[in-house]
BAFI-3210 file (N, C-alpha, C; in Angstrom, 3 decimals, decimal comma, padded with zeros to 6 digits):
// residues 117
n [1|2|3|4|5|6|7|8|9|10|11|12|13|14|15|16|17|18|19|20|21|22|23|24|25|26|27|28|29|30|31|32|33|34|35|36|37|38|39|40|41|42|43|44|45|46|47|48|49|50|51|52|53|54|55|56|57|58|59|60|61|62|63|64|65|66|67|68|69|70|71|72|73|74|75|76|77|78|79|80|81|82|83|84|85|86|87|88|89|90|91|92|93|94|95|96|97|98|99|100|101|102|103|104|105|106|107|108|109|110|111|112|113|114|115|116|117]
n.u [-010,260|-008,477|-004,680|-002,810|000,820|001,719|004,658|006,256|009,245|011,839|012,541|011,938|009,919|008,621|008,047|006,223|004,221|003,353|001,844|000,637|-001,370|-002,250|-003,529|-005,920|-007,259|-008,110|-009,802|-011,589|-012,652|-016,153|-017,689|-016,124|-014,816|-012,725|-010,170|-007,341|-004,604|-002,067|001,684|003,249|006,493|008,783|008,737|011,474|013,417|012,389|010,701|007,370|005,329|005,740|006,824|004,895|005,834|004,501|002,178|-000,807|-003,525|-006,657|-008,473|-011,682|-011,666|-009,149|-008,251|-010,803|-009,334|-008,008|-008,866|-009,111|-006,965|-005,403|-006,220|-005,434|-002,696|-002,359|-003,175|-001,036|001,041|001,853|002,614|005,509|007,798|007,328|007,991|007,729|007,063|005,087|003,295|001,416|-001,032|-000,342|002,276|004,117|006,268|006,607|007,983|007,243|007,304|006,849|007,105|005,512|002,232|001,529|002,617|001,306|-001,282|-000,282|001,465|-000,414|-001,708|000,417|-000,158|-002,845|-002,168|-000,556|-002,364|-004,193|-003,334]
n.v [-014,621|-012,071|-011,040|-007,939|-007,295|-004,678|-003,419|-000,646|001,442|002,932|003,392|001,461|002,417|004,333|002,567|001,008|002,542|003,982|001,744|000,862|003,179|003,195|000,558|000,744|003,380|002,188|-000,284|001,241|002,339|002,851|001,657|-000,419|-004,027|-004,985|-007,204|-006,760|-007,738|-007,383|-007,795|-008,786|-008,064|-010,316|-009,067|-007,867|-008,331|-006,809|-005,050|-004,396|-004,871|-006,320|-004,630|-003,575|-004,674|-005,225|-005,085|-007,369|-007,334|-008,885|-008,537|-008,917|-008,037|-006,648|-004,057|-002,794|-001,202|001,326|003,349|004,156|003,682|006,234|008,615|007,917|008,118|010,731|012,419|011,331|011,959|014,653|014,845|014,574|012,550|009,288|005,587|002,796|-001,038|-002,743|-005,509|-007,594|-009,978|-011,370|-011,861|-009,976|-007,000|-003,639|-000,631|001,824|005,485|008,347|011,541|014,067|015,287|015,732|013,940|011,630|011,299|009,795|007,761|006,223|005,498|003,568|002,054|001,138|-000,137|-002,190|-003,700|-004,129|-006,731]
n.w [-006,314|-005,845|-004,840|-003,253|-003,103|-000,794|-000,332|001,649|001,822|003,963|007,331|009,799|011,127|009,786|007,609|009,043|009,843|007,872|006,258|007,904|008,527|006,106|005,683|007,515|006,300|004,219|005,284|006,252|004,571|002,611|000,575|-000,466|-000,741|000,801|002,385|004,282|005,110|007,520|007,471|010,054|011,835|014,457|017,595|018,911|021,334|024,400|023,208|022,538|020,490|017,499|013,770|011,159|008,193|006,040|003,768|002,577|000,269|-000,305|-002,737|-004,609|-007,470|-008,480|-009,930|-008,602|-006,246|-007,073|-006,943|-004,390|-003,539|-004,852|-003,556|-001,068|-001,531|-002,699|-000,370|001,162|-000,080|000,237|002,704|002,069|-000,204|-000,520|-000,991|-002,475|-003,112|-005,568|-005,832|-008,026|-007,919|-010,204|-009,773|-010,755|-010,405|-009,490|-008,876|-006,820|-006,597|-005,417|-004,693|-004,663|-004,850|-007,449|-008,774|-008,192|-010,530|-012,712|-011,687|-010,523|-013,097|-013,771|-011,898|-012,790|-014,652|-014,119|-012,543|-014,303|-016,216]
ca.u [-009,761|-006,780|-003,822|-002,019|001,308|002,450|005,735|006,795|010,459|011,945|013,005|010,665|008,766|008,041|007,483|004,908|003,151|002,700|001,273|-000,952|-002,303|-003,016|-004,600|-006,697|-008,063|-008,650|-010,613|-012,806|-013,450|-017,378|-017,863|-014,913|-014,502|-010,847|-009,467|-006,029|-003,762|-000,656|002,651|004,210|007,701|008,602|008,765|012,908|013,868|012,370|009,389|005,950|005,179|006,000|006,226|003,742|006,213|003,944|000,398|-001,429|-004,710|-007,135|-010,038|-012,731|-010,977|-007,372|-008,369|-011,322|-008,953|-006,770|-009,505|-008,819|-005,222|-004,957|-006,694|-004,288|-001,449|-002,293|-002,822|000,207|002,537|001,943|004,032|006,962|008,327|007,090|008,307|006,599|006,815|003,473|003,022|000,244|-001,393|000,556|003,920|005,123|006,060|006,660|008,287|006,316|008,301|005,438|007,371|004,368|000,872|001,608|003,388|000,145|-002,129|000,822|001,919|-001,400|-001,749|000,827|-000,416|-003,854|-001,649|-000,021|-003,128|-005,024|-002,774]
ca.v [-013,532|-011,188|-010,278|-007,441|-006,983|-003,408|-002,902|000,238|001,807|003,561|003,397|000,434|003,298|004,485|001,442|000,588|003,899|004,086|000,798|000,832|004,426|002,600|-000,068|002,222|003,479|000,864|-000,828|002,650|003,303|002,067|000,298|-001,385|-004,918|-005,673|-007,967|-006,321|-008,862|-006,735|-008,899|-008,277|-009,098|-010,688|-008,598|-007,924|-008,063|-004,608|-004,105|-004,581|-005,561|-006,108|-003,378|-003,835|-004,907|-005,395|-005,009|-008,234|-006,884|-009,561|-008,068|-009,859|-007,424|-005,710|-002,910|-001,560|-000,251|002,385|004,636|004,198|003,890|007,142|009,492|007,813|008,710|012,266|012,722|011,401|012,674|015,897|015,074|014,175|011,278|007,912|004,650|001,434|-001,936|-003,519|-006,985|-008,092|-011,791|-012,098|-011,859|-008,641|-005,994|-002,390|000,210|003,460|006,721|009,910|012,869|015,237|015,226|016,053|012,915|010,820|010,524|009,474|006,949|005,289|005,149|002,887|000,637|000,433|-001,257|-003,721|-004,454|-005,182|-007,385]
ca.w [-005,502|-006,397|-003,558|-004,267|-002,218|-000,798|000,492|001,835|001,995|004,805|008,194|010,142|012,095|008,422|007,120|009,983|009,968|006,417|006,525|009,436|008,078|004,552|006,392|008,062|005,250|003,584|006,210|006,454|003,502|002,151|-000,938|-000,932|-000,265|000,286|003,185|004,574|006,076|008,013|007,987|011,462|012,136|015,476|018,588|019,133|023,360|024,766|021,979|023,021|019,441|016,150|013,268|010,166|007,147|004,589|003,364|001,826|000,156|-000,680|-003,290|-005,778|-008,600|-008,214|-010,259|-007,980|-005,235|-007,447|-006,474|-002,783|-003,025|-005,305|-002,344|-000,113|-002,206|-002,759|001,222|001,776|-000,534|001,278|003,943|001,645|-000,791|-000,149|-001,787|-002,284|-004,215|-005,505|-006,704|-008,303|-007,996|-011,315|-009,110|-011,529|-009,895|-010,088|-007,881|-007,006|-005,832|-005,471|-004,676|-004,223|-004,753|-008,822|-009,484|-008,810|-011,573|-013,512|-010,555|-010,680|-014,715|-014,198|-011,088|-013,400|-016,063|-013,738|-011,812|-015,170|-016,643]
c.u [-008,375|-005,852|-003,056|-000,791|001,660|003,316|006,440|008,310|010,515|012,504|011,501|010,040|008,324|007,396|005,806|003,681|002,317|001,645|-000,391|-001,749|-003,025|-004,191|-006,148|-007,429|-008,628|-009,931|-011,611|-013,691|-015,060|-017,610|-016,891|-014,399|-013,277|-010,545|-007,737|-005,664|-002,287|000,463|003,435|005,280|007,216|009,118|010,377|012,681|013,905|010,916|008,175|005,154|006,064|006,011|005,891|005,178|006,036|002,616|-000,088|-002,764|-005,362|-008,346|-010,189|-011,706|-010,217|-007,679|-009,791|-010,577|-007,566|-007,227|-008,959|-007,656|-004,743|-005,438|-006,262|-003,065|-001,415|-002,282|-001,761|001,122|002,348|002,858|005,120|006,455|008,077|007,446|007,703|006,525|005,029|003,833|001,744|-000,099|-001,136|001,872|004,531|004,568|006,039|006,602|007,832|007,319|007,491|006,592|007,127|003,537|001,006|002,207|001,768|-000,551|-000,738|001,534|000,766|-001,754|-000,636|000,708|-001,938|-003,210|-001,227|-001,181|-003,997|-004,684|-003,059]
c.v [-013,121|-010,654|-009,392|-007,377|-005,113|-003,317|-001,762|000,596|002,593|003,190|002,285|001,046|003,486|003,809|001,318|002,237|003,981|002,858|000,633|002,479|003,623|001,734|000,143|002,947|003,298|000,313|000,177|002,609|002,108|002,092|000,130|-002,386|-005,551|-005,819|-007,518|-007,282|-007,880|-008,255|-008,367|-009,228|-009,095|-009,469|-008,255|-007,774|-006,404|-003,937|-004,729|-005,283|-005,164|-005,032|-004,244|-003,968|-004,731|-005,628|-006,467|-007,829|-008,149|-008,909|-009,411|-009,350|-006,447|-004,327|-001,622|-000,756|000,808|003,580|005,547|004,230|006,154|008,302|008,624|008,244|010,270|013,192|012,647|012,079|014,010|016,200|014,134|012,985|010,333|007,106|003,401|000,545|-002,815|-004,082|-007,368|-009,327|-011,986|-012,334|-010,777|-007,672|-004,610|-001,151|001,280|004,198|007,773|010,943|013,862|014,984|015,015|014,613|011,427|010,222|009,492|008,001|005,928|004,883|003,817|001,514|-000,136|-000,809|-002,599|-004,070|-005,356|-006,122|-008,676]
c.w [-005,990|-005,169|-004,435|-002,646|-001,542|000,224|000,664|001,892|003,142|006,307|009,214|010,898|010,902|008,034|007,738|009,981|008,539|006,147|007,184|009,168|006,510|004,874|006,588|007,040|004,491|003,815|006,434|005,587|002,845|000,563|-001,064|-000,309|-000,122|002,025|003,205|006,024|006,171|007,986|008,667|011,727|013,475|015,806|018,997|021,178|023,600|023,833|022,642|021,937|018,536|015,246|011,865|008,760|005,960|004,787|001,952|001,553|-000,553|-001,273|-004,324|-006,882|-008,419|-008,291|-009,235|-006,084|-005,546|-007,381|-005,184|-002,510|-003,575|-004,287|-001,641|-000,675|-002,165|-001,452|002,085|001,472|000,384|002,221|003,428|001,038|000,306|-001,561|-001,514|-003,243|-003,951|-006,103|-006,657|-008,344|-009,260|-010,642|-010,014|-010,768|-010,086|-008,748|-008,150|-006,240|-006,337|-004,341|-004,026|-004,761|-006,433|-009,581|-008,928|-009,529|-012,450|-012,839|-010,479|-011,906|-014,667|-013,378|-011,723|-013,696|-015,305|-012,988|-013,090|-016,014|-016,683]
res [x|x|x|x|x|x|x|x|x|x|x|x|x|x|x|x|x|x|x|x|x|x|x|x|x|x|x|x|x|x|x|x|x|x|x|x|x|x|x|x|x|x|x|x|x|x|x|x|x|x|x|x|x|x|x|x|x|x|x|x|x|x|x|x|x|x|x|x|x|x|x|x|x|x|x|x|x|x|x|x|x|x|x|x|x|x|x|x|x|x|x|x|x|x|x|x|x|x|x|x|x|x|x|x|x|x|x|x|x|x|x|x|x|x|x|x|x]
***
């Protein structure tokens, strides 16, 4: 099994939204077997819960969810720059920053490379 990490940038409503929408899509989408583990901080005095930190993806093979990430990327960028570190179950990482929809393919050419490593 391969984990990949994804950590979002942003403000921890950001963070958690972006997150819990990736999630979410993830978990939808059919033919694709990948186990999403949220890492929720604790609860601060006054919160009802936690907000979503970080995305642990557990697949068979890394490389078949750059399909599923790249139509999440292109949906999102839409509504503005997003940032995001991925680590691959090698531990190398590699910071993403998408822009707009156009900076994609180009953004995933390079999460192939570190996923197939």
């Amino acid at each position: 099994m391969n984990e990949i990490s994804i950590a979002f940038q942003g403000t921890p409503k950001e963070i958690d939204a972006d997150s819990r929408d990736l999630a979410q899509w993830l978990e939808e989408t059919e033919n694709l077997d990948v186990e999403v583990r949220p890492r929720v901080t604790p609860p601060r005095p006054g919160e009802a819960g936690g907000w979503v930190e970080m995305l642990q993806l557990v697949l068979a093979a890394a490389p078949v969810v750059v399909p599923f990430l790249q139509t999440w990327l292109e949906r999102r960028a839409q509504r503005g720059r997003v940032t995001f570190t991925l680590t691959a179950s090698t531990g190398e990482t590699e910071e993403i920053v998408v822009e707009r929809p156009a900076d994609v393919p180009e953004t995933m050419r390079r999460v192939r490379l570190l996923l197939t490593q």
